[in-house]
C-alpha positions in Angstrom: -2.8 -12.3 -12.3 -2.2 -12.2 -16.2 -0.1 -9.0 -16.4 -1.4 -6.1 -19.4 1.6 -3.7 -18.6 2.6 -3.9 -22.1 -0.7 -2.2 -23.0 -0.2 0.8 -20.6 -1.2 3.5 -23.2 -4.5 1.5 -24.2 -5.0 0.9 -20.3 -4.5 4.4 -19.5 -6.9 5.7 -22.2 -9.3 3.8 -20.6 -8.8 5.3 -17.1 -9.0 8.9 -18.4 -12.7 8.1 -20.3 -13.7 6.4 -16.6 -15.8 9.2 -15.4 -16.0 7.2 -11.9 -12.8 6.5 -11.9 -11.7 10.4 -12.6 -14.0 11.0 -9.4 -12.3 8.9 -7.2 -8.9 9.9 -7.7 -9.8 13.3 -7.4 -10.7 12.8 -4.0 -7.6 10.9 -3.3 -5.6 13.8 -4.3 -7.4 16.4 -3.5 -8.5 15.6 -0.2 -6.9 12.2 0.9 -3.7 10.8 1.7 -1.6 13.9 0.6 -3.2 16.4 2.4 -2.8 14.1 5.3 0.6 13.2 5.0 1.6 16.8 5.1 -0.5 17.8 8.3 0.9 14.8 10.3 4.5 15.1 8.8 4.3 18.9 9.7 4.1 18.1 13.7 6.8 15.7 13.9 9.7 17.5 13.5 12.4 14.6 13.4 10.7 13.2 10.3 13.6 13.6 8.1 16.1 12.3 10.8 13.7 9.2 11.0 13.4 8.9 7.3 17.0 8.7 6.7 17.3 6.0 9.8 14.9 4.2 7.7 17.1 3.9 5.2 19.9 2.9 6.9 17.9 0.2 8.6 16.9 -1.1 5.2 20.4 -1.0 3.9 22.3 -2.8 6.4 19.1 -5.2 6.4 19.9 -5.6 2.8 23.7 -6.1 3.1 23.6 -8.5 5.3 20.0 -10.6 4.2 21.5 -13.7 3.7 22.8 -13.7 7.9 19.3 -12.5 9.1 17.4 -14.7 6.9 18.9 -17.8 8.5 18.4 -16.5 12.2 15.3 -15.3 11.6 14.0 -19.2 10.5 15.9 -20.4 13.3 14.3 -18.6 15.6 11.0 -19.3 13.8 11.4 -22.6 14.4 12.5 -21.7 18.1 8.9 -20.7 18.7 7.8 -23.9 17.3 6.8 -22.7 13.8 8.2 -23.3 10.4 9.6 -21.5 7.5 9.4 -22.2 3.8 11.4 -21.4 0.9 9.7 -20.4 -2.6 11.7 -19.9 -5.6 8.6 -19.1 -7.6 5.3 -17.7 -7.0 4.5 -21.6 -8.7 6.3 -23.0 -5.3 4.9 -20.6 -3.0 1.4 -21.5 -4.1 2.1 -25.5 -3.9 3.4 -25.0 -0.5 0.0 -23.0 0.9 -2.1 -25.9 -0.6 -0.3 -28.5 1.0 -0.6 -26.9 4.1 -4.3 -26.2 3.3 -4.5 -30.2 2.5 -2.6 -31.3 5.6 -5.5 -29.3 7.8 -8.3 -30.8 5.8 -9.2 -27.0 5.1 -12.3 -25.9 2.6 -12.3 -22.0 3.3 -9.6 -20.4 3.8 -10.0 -16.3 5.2 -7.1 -13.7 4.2 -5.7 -10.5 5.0 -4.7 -8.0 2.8 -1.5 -9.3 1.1 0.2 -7.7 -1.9 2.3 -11.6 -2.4 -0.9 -13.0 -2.5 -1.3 -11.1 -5.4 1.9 -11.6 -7.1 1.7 -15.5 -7.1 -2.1 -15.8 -8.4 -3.2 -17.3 -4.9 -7.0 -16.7 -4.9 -7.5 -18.4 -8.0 -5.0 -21.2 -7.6 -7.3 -22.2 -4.3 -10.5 -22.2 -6.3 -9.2 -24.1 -8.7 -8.0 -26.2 -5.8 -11.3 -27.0 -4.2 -10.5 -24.2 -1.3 -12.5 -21.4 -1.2 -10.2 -18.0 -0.2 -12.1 -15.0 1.5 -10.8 -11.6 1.7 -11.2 -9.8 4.8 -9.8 -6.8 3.9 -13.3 -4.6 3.3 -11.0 -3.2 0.0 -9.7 -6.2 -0.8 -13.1 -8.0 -0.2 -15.2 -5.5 -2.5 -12.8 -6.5 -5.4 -13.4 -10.0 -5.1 -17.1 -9.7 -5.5 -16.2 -7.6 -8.8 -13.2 -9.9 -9.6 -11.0 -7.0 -10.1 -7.2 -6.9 -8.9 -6.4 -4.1 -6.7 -5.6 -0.5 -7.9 -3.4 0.9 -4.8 -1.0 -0.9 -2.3 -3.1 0.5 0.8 -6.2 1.2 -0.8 -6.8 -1.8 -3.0 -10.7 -0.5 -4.1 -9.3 3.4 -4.4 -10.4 3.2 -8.1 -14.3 3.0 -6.9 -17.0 5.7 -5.5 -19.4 4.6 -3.0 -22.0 3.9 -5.3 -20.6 1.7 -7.3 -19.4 -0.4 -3.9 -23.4 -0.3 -3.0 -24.0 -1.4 -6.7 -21.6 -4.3 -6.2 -22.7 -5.5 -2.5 -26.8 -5.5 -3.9 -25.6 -7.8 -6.2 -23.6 -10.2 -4.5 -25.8 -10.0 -1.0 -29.0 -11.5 -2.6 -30.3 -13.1 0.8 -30.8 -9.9 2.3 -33.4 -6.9 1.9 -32.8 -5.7 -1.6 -34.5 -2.2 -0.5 -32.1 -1.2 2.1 -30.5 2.0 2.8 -26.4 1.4 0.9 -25.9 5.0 0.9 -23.3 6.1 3.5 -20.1 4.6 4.0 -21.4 3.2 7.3 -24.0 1.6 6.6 -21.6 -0.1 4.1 -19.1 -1.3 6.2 -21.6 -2.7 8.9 -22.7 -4.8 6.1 -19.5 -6.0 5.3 -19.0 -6.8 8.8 -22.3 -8.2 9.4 -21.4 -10.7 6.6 -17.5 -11.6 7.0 -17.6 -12.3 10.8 -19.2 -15.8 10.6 -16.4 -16.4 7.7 -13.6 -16.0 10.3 -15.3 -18.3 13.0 -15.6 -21.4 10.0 -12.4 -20.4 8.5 -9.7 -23.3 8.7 -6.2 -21.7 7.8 -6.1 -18.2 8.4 -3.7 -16.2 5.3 -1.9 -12.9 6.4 1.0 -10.7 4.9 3.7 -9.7 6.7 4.5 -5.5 6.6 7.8 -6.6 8.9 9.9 -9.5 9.8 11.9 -9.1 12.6 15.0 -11.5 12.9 15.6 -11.5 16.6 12.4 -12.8 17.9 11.1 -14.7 14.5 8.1 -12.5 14.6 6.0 -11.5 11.5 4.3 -7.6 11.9 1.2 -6.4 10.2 -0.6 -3.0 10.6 -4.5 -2.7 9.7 -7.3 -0.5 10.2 -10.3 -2.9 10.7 -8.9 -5.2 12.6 -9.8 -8.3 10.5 -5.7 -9.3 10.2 -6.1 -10.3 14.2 -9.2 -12.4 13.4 -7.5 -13.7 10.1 -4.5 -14.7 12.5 -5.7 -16.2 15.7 -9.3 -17.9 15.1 -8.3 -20.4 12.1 -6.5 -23.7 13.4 -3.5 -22.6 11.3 -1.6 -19.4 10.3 0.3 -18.7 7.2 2.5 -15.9 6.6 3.2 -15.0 3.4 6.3 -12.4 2.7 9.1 -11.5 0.3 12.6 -11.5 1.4 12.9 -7.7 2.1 10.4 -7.8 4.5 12.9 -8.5 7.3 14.3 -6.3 9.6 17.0 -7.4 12.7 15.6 -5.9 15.6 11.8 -4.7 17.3 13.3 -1.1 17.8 14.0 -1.6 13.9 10.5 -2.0 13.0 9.5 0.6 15.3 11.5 3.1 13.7 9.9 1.6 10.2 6.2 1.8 12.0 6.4 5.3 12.6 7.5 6.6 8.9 4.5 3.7 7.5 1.8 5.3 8.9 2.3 8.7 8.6 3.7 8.1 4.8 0.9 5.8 3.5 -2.9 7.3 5.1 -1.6 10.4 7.3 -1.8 8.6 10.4 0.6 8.8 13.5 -0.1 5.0 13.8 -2.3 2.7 12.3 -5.2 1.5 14.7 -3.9 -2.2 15.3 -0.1 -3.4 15.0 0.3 -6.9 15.8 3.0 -9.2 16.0 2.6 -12.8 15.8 5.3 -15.2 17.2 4.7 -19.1 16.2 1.6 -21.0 17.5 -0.8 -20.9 20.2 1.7 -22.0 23.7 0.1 -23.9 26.3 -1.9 -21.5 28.7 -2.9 -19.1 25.5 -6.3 -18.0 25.2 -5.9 -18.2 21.5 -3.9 -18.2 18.3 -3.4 -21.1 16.0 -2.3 -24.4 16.8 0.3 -24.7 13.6 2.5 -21.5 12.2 4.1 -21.1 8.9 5.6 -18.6 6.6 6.4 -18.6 3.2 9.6 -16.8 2.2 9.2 -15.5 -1.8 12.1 -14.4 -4.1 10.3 -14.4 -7.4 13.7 -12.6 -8.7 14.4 -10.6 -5.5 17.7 -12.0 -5.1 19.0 -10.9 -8.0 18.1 -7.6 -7.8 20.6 -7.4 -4.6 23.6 -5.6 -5.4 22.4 -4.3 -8.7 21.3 -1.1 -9.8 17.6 -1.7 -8.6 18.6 -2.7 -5.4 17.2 0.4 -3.5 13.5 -0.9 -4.9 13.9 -3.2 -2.1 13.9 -0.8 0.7 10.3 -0.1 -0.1 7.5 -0.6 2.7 4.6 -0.7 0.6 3.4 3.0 2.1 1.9 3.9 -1.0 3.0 7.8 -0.5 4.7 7.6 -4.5 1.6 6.9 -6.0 -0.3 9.1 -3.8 1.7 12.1 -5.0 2.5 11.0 -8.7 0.9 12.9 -11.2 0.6 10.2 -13.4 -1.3 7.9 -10.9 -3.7 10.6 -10.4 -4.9 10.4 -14.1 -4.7 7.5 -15.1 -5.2 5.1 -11.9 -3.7 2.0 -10.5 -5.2 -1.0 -12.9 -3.3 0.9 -16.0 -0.1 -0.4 -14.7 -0.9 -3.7 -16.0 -0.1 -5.7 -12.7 0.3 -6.0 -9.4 2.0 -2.9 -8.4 1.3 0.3 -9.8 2.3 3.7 -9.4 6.1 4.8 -9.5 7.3 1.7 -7.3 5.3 -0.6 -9.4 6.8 1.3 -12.9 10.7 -0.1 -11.1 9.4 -3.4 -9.4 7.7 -4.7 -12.5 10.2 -4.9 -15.0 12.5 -6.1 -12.4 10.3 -9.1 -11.5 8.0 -9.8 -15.0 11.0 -8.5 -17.1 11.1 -5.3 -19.5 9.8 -6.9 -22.3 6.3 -7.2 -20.8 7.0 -3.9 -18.9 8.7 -1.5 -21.1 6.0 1.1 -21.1 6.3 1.2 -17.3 9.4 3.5 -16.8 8.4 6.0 -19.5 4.7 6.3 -17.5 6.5 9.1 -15.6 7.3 12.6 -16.1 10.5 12.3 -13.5 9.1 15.2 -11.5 10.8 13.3 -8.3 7.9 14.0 -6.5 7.9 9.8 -5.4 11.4 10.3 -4.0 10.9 13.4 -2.3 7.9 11.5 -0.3 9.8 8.4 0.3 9.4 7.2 4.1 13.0 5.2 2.8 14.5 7.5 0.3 14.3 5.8 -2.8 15.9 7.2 -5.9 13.2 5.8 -7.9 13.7 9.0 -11.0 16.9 7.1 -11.0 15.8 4.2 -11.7 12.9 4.9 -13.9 16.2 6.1 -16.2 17.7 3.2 -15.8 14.7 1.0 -17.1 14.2 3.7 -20.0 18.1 3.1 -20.9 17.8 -0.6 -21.1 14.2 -0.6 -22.8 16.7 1.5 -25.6 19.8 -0.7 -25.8 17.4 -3.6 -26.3 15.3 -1.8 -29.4 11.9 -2.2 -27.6 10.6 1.0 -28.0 8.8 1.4 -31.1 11.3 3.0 -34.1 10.2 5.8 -34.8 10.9 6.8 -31.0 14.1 5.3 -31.2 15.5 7.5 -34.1 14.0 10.5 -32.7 16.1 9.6 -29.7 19.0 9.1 -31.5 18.8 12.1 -33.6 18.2 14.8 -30.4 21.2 12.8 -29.2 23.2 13.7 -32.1 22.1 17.6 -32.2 22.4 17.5 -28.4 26.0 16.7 -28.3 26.2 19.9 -30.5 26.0 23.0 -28.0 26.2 25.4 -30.6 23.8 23.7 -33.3 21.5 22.7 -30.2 20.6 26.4 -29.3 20.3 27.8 -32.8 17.4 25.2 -33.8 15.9 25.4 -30.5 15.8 29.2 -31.0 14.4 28.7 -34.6 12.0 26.1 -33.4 10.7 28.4 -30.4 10.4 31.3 -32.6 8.6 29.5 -35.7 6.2 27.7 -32.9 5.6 31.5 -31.1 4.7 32.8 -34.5 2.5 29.9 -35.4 0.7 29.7 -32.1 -1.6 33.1 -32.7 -3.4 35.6 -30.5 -4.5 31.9 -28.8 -0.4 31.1 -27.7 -1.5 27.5 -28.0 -1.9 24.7 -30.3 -4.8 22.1 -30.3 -2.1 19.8 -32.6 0.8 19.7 -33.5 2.9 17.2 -36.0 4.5 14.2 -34.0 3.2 15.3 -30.6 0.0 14.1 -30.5 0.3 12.7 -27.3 0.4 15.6 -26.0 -2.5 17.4 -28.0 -4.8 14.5 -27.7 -5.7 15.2 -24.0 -4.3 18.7 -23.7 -3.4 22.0 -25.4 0.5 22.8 -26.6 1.2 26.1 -25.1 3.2 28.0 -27.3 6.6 29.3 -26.5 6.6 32.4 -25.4 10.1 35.5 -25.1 13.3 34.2 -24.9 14.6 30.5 -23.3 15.7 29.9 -19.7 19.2 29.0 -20.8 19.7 32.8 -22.2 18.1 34.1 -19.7 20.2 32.1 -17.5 23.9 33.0 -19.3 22.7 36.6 -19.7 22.1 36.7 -15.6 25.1 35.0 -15.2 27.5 37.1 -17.5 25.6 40.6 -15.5 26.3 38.9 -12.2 30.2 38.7 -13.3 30.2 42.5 -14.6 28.8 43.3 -11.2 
């Protein structure tokens, strides 16, 4: 996937004019996976308990990756599969096609996999002579429009249900072309209707992995539709495709992980089908695939262990930042340029395609903390975000003029004294000038703000005053 991150602003203009798009997102917030995650959160009471065990699952995982790596491919290999190691998403793809070669394979079928993303694989098999099917109904809908995905969970969230109806009448040209597309059913029977012979020719069988677990060599996935268990045992051959991270030690482990996924990503207790796969079919199964592989990605991974972005790799792909981030909800998931979007995408981004193509990224947040507040894993990602924004400024790629603005607040900022008199000038000149309307439709150098919004216009005194006049009263009392 060619990455347009550095063209967040233009993307972003886009999604705001996207009247569809606007649509969608409002139901999302308004009556989607927030509202859900706060019903289901608010009867489980040890929530937060389970949320900080999360972390320290995570952690210790993280500490100690390079020990559980190597038993989890021993014990792989145990159960008669076989593990490879990708440096690159280049090597990751080379190593599903020669797999795909070995088994003589022409269609391939595929769950829902954000690596498959990351390393380019759908087109790298076309190119290849193998022809990859989505079996995800989200994930199969952007194929036919040959669009990437807009949400971890959700990969068509950016579409109503009239635009999917627009895009299956135009792909399903064999059948009726006056049928009923109007309700979401009668959508996803078509779907259905259309994918299930797919996973009966299907060769090699492609899935993700939402957990790894060490002591049994197992690979874990969670769906809704069920089409990951037809992905994974009808096709001759299963590959797995994961990043590092996605290991855990232990079953109880991913159990613990399970029950903060659901709930944090679509408001569910659990989702409707967990299942673990554990090498190839064993004499006296009824099914499952006759050869097992899994792909191991870094794609920079490693060396984000034991730096400052190392809590990015906690992250289980729940979704629940971009669910509550304010900036998501205006602006959509395909502004981010890439892969990932939302507040976990604005972190992992620069950390795997590097700042320079993802500088606008980390500023594509107001730092409300709303991400980290939902985190099933507690991930400091305002912290982060800063952290990207301070390296984006010691290596000059924000534009000048931002720069020396920065620089100059900086300079008045480390001034107490001079720092309250202009702000006190500056609120009472922009109080004067805002008028019986206390707002301004522009304003000199904040255009960005103006251009979508009013400028409310200061209004009394500031909070810090307020605040040392409350203060000094509460010491005379």
């Amino acid at each position: 996937m060619q990455a347009t991150s550095r063209n967040f602003a233009a993307n972003s203009r886009v999604g705001l004019a996207n009247e569809n798009l606007q649509q969608a997102l409002d139901i999302m917030t308004q009556r989607g996976f927030p509202l859900r995650r706060r019903e289901v959160v608010a009867r489980l009471p040890e929530f937060e308990a389970l949320r900080e065990r999360g972390r320290e699952i995570k952690d210790h995982t993280l500490a100690h990756l390079d020990f559980y790596l190597e038993l989890y491919e021993e014990n792989v290999v145990a159960a008669g599969g076989e593990v490879h190691w990708a440096r690159t998403p280049e090597e990751a793809c080379q190593v599903v096609l020669e797999i795909c070669r070995a088994a003589g394979a022409r269609t391939v079928t595929k769950g829902k996999s954000m690596i498959a993303e990351e390393i380019g694989l759908n087109d790298f098999l076309e190119k290849s002579g193998i022809a990859p099917i989505e079996t995800d109904l989200g994930e199969y809908i952007i194929q036919l429009r040959h669009e990437p995905p807009s949400h971890l969970i959700a990969p068509a969230m950016h579409l109503v249900k009239e635009q999917v109806a627009d895009t299956f009448r135009a792909a399903h040209r064999t059948l009726d072309p006056r049928r009923p597309l109007i309700e979401a059913r009668e959508l996803c029977d078509e779907a259905r209707a259309l994918l299930r012979p797919q996973f009966l020719a299907a060769d090699v069988g492609i899935t993700g992995a939402n957990f790894l677990v060490a002591e049994t060599g197992s690979s874990i996935i969670v769906t809704n539709e069920g089409n990951g268990d037809l992905t994974q045992t009808l096709p001759r051959v299963h590959i797995v495709l994961a990043s590092l991270e996605k290991l855990v030690p232990t079953f109880e482990d991913a159990a613990t992980l399970l029950r903060l996924l659901a709930r944090s990503a679509t408001g569910q207790e659990f989702s409707s089908y967990m299942t673990a796969s554990t090498g190839p079919r064993r004499p006296g199964d009824l099914d499952g695939p006759e050869a097992y592989h899994v792909i191991l990605l870094d794609n920079g991974r490693s060396q984000m262990l034991g730096g400052e972005f190392a809590d990015m790799l906690r992250c289980i792909r729940c979704g629940a930042c971009m669910n509550h981030c304010p900036v998501y909800a205006a602006v959509g998931g395909h502004a981010y340029g890439w892969v990932y979007p939302g507040p976990m995408g604005a972190v992992l981004t620069p950390s795997l395609i590097g700042i320079k193509e993802a500088a606008s990224l980390p500023n594509a947040s107001t730092l409300c903390g709303r991400c980290e507040s939902v985190c099933p894993v507690k991930i400091p990602l305002p912290k982060m975000l800063r952290h990207w924004r301070e390296r984006e400024f010691a290596q000059k790629l924000a534009p000048r003029v931002w720069r020396n603005g920065l620089s100059l607040w900086a300079w008045v900022a480390q001034r107490p004294a001079l720092y309250h008199a202009l702000a006190g000038i500056v609120s009472r000149v922009l109080g004067w000038a805002g008028g019986p309307r206390g707002r301004f439709r522009s304003l000199p150098f904040a255009a960005g703000w103006t251009g979508v919004r009013d400028m409310p216009a200061p209004e009394g005194r500031s909070f810090h005053s307020l605040w040392a006049e409350r203060a000094k009263t509460a010491g005379r009392g």
